[in-house]
PDB file of N, CA, C, O and CB in Angstrom:
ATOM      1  N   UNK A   1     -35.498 -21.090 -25.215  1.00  0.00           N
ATOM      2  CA  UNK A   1     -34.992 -19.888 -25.812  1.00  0.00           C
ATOM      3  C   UNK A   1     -33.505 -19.788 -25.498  1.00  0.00           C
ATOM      4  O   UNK A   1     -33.207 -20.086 -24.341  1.00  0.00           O
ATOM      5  CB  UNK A   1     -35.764 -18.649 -25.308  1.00  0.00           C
ATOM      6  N   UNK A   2     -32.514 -19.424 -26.311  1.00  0.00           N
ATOM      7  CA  UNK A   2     -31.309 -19.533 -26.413  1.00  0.00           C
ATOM      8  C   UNK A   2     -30.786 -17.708 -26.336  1.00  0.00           C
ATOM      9  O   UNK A   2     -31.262 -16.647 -26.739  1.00  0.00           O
ATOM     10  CB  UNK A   2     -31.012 -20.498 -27.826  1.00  0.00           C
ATOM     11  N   UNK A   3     -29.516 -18.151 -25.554  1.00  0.00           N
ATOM     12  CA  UNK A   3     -29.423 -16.712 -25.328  1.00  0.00           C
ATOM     13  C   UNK A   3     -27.868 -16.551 -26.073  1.00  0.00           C
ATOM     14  O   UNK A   3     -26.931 -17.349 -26.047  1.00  0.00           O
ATOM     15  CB  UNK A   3     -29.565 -16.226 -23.501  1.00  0.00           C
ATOM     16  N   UNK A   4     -27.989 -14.923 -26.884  1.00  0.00           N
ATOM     17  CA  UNK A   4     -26.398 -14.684 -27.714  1.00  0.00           C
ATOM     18  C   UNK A   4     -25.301 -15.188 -26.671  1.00  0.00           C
ATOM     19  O   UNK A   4     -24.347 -15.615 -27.321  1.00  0.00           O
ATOM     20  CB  UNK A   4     -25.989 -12.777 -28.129  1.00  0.00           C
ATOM     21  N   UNK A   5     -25.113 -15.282 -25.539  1.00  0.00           N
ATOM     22  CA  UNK A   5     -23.861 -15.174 -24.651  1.00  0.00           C
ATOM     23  C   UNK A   5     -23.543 -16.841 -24.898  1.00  0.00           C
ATOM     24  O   UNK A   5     -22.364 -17.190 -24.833  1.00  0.00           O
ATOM     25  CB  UNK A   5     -24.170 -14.557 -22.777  1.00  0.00           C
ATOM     26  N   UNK A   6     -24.460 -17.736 -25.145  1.00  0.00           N
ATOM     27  CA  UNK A   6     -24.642 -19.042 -24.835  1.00  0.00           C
ATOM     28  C   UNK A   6     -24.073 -19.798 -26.446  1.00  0.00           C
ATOM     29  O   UNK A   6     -23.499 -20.878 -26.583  1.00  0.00           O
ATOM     30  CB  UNK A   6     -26.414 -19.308 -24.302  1.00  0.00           C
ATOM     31  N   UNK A   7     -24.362 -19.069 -27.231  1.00  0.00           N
ATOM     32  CA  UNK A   7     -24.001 -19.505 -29.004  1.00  0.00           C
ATOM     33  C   UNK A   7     -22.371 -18.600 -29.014  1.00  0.00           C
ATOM     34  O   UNK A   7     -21.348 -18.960 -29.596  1.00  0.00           O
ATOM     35  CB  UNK A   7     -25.615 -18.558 -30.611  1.00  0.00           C
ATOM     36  N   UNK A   8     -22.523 -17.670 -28.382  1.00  0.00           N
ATOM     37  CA  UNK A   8     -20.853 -17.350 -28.561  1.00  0.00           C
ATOM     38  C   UNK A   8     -19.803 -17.887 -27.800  1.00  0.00           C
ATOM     39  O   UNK A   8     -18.622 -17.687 -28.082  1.00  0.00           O
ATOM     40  CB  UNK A   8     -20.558 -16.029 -28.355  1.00  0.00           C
ATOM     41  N   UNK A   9     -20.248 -18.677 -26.682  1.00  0.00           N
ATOM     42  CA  UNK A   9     -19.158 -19.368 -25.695  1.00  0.00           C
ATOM     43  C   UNK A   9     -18.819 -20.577 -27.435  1.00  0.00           C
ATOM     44  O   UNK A   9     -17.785 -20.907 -28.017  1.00  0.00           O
ATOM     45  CB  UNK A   9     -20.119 -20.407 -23.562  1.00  0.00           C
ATOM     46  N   UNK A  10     -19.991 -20.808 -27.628  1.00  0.00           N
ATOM     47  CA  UNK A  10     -19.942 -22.382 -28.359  1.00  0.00           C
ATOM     48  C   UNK A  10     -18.748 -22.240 -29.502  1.00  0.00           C
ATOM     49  O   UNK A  10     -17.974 -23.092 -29.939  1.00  0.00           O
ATOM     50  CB  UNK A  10     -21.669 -22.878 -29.256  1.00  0.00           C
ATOM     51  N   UNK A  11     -18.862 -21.167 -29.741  1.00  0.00           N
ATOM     52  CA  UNK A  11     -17.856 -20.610 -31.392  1.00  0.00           C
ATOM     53  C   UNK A  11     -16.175 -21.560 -30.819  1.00  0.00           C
ATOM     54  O   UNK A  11     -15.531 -22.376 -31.478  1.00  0.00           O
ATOM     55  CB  UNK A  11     -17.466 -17.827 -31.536  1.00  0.00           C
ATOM     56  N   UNK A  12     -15.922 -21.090 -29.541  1.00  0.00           N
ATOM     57  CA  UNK A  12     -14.708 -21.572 -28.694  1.00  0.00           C
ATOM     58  C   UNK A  12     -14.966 -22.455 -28.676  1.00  0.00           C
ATOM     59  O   UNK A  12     -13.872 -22.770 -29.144  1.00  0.00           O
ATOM     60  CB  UNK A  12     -14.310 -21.229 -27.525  1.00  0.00           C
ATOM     61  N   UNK A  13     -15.651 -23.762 -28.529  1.00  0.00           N
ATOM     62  CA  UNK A  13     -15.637 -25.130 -28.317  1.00  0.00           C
ATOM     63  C   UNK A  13     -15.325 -26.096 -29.574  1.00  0.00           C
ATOM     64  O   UNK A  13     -14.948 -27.266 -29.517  1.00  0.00           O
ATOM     65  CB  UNK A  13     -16.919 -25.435 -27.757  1.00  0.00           C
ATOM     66  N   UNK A  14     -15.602 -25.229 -30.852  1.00  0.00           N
ATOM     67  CA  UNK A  14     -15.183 -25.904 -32.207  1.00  0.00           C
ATOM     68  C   UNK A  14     -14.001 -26.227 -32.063  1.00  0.00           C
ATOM     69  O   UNK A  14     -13.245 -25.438 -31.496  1.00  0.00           O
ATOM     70  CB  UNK A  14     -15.273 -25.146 -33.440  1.00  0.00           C
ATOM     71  N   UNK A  15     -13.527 -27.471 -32.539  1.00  0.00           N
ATOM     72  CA  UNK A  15     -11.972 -27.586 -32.590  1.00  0.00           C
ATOM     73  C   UNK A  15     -11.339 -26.794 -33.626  1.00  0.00           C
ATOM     74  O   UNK A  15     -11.898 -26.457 -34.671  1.00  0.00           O
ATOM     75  CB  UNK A  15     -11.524 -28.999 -32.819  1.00  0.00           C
ATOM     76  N   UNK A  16      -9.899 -26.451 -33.224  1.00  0.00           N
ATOM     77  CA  UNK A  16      -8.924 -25.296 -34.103  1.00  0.00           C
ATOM     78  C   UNK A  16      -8.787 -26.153 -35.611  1.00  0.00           C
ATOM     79  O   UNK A  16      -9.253 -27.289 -35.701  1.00  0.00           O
ATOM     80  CB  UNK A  16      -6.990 -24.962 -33.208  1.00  0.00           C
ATOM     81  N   UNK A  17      -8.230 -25.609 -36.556  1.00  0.00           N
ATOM     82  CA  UNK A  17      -7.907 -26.066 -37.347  1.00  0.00           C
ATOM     83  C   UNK A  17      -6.240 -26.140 -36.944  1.00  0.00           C
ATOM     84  O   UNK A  17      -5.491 -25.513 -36.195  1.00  0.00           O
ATOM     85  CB  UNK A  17      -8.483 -25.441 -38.443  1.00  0.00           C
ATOM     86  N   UNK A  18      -6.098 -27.479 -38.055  1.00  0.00           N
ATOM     87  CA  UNK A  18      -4.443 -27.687 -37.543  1.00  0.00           C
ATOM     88  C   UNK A  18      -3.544 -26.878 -37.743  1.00  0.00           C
ATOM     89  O   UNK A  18      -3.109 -26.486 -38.826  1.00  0.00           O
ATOM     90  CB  UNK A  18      -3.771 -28.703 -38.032  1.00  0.00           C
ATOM     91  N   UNK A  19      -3.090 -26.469 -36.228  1.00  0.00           N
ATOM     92  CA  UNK A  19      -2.258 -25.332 -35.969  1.00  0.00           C
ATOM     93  C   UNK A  19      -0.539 -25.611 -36.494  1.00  0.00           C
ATOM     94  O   UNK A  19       0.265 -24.688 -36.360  1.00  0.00           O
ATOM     95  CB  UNK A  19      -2.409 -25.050 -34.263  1.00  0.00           C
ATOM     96  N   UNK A  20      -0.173 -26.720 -36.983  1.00  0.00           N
ATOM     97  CA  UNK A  20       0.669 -26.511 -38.086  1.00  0.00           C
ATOM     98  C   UNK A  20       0.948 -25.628 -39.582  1.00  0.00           C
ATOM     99  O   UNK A  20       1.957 -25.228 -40.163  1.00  0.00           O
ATOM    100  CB  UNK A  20       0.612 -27.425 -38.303  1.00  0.00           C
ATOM    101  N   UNK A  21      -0.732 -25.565 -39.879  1.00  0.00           N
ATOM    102  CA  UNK A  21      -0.955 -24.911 -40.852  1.00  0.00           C
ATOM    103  C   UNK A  21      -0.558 -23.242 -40.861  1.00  0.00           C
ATOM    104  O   UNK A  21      -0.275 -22.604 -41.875  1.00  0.00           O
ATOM    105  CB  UNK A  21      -2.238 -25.215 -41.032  1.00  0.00           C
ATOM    106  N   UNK A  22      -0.609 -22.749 -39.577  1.00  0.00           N
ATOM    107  CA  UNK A  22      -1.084 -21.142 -39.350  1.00  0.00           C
ATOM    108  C   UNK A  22       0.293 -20.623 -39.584  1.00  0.00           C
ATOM    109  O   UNK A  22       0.348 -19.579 -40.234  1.00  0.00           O
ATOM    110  CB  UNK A  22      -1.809 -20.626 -37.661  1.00  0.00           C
ATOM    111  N   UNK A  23       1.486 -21.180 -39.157  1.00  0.00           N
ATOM    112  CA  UNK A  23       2.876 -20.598 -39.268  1.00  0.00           C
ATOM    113  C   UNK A  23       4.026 -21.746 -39.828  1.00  0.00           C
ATOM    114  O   UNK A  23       3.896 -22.960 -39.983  1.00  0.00           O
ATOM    115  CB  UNK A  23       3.308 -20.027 -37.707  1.00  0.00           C
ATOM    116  N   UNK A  24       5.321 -20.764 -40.091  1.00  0.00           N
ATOM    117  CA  UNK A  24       6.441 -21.547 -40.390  1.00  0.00           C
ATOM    118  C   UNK A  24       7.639 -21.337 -39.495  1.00  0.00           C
ATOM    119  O   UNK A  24       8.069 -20.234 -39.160  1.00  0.00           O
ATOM    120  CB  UNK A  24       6.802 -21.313 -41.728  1.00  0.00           C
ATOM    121  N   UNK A  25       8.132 -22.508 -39.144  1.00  0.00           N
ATOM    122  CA  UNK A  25       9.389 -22.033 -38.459  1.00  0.00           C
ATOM    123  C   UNK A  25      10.166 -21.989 -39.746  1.00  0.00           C
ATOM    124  O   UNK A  25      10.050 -22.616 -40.799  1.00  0.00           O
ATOM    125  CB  UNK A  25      10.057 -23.039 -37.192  1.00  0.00           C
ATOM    126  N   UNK A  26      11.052 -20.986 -39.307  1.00  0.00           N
ATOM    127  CA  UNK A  26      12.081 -19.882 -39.696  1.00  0.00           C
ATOM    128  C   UNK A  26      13.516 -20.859 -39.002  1.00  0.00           C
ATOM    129  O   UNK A  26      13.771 -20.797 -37.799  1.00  0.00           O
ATOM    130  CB  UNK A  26      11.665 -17.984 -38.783  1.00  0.00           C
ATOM    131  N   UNK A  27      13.800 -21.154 -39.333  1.00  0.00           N
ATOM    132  CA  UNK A  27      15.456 -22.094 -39.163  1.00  0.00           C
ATOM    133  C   UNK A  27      16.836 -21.710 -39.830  1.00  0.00           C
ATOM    134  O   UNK A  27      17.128 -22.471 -40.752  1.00  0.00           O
ATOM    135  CB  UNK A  27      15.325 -23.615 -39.833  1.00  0.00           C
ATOM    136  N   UNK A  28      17.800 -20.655 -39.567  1.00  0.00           N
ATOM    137  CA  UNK A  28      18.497 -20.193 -40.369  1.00  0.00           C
ATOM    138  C   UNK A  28      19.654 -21.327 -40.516  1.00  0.00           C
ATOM    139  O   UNK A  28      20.578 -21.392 -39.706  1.00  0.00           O
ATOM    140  CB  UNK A  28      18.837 -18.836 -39.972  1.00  0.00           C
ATOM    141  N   UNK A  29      19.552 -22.031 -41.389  1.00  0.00           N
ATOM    142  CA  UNK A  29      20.498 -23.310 -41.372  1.00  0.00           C
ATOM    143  C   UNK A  29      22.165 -22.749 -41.987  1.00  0.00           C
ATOM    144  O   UNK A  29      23.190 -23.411 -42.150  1.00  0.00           O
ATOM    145  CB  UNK A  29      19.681 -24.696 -42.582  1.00  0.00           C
ATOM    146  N   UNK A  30      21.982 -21.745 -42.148  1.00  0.00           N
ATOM    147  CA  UNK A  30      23.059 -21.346 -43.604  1.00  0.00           C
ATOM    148  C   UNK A  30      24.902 -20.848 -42.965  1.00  0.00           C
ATOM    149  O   UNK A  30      25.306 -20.115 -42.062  1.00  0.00           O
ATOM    150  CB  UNK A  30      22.104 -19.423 -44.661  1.00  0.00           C
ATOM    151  N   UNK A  31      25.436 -21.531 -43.792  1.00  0.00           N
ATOM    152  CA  UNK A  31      27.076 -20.915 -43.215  1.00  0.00           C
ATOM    153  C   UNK A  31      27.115 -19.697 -43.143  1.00  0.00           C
ATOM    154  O   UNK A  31      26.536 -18.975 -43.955  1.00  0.00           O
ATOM    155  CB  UNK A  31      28.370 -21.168 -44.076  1.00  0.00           C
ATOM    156  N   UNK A  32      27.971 -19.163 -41.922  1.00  0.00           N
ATOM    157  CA  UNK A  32      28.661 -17.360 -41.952  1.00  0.00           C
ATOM    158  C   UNK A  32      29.897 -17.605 -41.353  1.00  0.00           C
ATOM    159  O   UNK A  32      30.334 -18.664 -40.902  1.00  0.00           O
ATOM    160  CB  UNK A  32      27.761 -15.942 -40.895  1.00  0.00           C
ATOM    161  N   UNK A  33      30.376 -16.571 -41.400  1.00  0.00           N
ATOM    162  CA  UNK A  33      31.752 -16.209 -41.072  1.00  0.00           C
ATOM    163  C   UNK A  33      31.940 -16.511 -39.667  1.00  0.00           C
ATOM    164  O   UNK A  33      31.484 -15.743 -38.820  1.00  0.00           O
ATOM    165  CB  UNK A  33      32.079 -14.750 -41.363  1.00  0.00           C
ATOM    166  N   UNK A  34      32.550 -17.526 -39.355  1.00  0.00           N
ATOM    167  CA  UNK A  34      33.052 -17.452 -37.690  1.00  0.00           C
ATOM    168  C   UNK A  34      34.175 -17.500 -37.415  1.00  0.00           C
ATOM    169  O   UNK A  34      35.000 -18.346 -37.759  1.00  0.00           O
ATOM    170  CB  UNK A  34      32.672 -18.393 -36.831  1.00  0.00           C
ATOM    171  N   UNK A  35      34.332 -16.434 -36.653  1.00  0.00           N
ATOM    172  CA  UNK A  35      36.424 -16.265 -35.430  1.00  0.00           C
ATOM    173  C   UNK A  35      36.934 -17.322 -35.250  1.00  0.00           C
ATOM    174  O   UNK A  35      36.653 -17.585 -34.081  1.00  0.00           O
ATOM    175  CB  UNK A  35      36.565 -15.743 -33.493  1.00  0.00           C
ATOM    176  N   UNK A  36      37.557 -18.179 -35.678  1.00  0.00           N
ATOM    177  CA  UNK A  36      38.607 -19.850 -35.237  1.00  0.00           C
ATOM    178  C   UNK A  36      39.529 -19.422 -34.635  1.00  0.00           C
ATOM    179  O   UNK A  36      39.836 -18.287 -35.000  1.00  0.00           O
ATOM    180  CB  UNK A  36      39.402 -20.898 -36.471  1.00  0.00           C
ATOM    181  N   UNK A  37      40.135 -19.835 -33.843  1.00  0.00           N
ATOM    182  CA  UNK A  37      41.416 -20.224 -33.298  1.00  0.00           C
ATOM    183  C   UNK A  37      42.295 -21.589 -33.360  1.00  0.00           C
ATOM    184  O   UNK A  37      42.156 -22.657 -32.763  1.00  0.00           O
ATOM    185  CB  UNK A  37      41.221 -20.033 -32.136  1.00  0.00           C
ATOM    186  N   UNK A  38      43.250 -21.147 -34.306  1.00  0.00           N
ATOM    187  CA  UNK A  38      43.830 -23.147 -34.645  1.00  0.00           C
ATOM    188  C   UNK A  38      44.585 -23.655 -33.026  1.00  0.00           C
ATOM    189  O   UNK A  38      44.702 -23.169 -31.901  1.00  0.00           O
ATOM    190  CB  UNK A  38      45.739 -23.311 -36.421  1.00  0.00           C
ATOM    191  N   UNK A  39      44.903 -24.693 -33.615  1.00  0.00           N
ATOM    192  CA  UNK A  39      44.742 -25.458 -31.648  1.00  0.00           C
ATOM    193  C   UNK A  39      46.461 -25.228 -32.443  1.00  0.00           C
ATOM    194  O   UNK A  39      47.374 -24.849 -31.710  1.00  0.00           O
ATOM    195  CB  UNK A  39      43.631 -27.913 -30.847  1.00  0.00           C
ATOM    196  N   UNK A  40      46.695 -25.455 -33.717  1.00  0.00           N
ATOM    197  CA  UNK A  40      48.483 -25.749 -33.512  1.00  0.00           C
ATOM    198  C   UNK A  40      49.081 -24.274 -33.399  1.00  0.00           C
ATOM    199  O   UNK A  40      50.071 -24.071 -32.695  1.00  0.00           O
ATOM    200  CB  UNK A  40      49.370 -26.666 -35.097  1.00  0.00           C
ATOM    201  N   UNK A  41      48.570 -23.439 -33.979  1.00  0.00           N
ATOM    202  CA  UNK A  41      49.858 -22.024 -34.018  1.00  0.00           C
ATOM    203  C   UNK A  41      49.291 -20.767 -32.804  1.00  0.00           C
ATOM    204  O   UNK A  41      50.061 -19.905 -32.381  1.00  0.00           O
ATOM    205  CB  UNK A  41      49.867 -21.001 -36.109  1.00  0.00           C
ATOM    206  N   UNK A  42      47.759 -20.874 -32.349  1.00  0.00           N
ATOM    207  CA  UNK A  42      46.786 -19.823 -31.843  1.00  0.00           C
ATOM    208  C   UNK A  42      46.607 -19.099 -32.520  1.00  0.00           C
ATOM    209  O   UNK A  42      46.178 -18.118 -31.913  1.00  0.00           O
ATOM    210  CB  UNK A  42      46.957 -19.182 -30.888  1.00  0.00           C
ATOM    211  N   UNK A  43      46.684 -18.879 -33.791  1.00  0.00           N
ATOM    212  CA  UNK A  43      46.552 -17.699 -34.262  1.00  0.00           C
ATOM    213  C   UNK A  43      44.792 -17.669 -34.960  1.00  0.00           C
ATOM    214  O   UNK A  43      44.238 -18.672 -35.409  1.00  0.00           O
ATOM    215  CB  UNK A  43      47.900 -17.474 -35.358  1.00  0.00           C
ATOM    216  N   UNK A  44      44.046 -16.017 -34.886  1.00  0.00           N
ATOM    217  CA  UNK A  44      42.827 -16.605 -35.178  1.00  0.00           C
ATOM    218  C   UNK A  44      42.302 -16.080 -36.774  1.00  0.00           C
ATOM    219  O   UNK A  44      42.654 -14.920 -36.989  1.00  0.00           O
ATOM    220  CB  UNK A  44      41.781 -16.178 -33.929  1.00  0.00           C
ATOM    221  N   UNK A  45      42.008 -16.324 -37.210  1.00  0.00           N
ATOM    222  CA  UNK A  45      41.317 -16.505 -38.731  1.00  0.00           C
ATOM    223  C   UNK A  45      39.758 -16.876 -38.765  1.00  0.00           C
ATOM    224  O   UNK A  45      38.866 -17.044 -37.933  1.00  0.00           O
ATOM    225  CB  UNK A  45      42.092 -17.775 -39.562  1.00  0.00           C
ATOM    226  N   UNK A  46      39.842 -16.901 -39.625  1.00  0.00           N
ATOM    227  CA  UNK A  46      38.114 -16.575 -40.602  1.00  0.00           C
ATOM    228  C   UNK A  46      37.592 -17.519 -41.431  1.00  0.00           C
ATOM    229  O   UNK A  46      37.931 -17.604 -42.612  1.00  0.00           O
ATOM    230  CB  UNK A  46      38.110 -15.343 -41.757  1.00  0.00           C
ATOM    231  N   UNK A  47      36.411 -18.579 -40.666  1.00  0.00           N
ATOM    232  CA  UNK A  47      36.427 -19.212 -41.613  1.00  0.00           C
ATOM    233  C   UNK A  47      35.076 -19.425 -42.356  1.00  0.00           C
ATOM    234  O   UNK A  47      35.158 -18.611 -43.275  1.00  0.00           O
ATOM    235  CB  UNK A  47      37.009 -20.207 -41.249  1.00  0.00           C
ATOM    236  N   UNK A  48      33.858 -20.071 -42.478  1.00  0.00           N
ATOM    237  CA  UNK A  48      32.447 -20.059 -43.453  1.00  0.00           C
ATOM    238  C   UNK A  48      32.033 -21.068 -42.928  1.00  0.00           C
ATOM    239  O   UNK A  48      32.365 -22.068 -43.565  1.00  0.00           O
ATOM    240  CB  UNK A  48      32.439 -20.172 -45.122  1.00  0.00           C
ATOM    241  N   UNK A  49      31.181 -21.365 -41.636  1.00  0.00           N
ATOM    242  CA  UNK A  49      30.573 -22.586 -41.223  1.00  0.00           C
ATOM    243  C   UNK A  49      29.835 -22.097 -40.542  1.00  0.00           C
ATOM    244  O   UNK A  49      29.748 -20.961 -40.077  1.00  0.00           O
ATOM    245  CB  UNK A  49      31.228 -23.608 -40.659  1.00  0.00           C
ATOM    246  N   UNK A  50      28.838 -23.611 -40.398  1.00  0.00           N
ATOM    247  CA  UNK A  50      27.789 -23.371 -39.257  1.00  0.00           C
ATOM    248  C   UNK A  50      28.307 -23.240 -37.971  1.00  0.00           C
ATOM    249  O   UNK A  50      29.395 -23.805 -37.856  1.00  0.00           O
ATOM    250  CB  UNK A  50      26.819 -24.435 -39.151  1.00  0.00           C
ATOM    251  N   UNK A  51      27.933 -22.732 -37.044  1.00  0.00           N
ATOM    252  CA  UNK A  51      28.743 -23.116 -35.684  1.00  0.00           C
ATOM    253  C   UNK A  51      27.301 -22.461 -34.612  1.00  0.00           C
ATOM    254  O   UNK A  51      26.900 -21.298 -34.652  1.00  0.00           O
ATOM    255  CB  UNK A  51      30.740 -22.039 -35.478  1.00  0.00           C
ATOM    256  N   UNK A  52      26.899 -23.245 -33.979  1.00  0.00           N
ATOM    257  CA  UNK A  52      26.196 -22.592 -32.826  1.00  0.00           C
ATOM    258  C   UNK A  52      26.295 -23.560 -31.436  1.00  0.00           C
ATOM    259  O   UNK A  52      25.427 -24.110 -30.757  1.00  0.00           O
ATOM    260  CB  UNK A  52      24.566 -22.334 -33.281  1.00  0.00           C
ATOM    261  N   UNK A  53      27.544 -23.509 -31.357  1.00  0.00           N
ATOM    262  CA  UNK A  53      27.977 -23.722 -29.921  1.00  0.00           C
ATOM    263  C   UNK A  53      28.807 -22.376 -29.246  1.00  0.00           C
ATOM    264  O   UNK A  53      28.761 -21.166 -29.470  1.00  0.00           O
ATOM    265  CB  UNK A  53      28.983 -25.095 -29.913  1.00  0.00           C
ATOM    266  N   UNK A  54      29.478 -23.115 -28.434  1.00  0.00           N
ATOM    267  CA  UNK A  54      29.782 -21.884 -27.354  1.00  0.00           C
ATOM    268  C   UNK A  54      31.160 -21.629 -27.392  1.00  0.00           C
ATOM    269  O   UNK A  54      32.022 -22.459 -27.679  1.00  0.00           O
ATOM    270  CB  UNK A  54      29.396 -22.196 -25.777  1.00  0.00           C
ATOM    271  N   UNK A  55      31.363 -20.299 -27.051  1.00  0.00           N
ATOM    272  CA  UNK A  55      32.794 -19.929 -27.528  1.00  0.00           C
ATOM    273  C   UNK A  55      33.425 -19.710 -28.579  1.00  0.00           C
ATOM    274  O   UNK A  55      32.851 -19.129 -29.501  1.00  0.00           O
ATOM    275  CB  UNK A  55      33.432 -20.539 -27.277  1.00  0.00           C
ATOM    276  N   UNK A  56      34.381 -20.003 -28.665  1.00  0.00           N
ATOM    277  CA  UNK A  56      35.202 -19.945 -29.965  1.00  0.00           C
ATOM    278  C   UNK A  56      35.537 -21.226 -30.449  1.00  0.00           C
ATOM    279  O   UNK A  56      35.939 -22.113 -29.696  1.00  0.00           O
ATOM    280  CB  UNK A  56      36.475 -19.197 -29.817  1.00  0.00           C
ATOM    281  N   UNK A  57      35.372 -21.395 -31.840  1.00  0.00           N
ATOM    282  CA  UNK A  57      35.699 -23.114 -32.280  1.00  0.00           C
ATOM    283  C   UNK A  57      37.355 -23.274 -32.608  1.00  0.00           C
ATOM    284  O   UNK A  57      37.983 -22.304 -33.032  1.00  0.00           O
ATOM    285  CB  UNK A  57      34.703 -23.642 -33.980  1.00  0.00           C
ATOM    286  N   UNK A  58      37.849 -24.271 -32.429  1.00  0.00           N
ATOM    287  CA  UNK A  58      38.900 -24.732 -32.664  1.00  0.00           C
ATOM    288  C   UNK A  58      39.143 -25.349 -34.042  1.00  0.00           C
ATOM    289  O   UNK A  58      38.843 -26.537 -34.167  1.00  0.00           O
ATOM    290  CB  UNK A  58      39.080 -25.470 -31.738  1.00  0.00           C
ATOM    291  N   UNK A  59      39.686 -24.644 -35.172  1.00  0.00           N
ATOM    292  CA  UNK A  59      39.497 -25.121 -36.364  1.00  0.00           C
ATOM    293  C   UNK A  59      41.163 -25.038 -37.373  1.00  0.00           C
ATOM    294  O   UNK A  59      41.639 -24.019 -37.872  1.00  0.00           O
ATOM    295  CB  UNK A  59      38.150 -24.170 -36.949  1.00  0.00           C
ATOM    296  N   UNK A  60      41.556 -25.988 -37.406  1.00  0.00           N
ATOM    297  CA  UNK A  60      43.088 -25.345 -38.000  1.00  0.00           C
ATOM    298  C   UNK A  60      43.538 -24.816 -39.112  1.00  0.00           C
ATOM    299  O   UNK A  60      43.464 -25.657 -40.007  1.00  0.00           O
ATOM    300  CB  UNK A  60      43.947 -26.103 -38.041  1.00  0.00           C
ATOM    301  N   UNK A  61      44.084 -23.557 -39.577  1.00  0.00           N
ATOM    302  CA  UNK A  61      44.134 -22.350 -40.340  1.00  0.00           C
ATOM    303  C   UNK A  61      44.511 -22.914 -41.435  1.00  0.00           C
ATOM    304  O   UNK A  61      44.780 -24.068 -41.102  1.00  0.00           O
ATOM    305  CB  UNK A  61      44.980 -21.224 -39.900  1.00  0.00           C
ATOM    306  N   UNK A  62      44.753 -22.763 -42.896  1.00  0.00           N
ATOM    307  CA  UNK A  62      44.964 -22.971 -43.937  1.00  0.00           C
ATOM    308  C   UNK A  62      46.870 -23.451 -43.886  1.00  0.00           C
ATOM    309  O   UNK A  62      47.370 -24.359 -44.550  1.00  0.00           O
ATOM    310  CB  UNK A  62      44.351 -21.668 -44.727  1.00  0.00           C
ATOM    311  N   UNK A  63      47.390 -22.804 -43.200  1.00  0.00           N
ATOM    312  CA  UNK A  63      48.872 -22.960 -43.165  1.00  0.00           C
ATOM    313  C   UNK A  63      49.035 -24.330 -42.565  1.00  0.00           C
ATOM    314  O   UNK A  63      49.733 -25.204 -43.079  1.00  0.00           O
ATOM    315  CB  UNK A  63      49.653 -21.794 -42.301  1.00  0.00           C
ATOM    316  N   UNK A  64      48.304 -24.480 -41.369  1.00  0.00           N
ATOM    317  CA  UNK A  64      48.683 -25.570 -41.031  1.00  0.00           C
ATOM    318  C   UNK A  64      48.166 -26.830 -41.358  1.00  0.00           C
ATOM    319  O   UNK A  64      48.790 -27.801 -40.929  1.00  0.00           O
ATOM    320  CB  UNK A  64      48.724 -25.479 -40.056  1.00  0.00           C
ATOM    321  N   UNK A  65      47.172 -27.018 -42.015  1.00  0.00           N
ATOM    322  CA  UNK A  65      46.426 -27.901 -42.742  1.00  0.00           C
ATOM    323  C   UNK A  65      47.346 -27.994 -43.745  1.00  0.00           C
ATOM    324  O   UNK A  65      47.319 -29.214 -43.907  1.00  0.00           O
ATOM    325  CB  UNK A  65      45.029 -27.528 -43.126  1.00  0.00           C
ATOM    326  N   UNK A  66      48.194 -27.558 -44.590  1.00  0.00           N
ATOM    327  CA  UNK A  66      48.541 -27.749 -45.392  1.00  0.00           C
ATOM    328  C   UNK A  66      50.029 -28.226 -45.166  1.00  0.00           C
ATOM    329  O   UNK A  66      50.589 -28.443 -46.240  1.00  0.00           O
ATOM    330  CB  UNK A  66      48.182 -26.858 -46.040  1.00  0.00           C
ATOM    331  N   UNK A  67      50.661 -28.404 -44.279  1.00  0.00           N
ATOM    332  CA  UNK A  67      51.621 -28.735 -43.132  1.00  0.00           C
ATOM    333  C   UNK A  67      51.364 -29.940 -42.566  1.00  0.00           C
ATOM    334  O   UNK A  67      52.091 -30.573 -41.800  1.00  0.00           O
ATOM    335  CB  UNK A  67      51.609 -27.783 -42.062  1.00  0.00           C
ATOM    336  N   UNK A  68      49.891 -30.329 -43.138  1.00  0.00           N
ATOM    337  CA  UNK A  68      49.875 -32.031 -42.259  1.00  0.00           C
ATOM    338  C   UNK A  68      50.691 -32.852 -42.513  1.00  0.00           C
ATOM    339  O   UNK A  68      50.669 -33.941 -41.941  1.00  0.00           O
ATOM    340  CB  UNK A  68      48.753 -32.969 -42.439  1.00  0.00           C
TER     341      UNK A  68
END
């Protein structure tokens, strides 16, 4: 004779279904606006990139890029 406590442990012993399936990672890959500071004049500006490092990026401003 089989007891309810003994068929409901068992429900847990089925293997999961593949837990890839259940969710999505969420990855915001997309350019925004980040604070630069150009390494030639210091001055800081605005520019449309990915950036997820640390600090402030070093990126050189439209004036001086065009000054190469």
């Amino acid at each position: 004779m089989s007891s309810g406590k003994r068929s409901a442990s068992r429900k847990h012993e089925e293997p999961m279904e593949n837990a890839d399936d259940d969710f999505e990672i969420d990855v915001d890959c997309d350019k925004s606006k980040v604070e630069c500071i150009c390494p030639q004049c210091e001055k800081k500006h605005i520019l449309n990139f990915h950036w997820i490092g640390r600090g402030t990026p070093r990126k050189y401003c439209q004036n001086c890029r065009d000054n190469m």
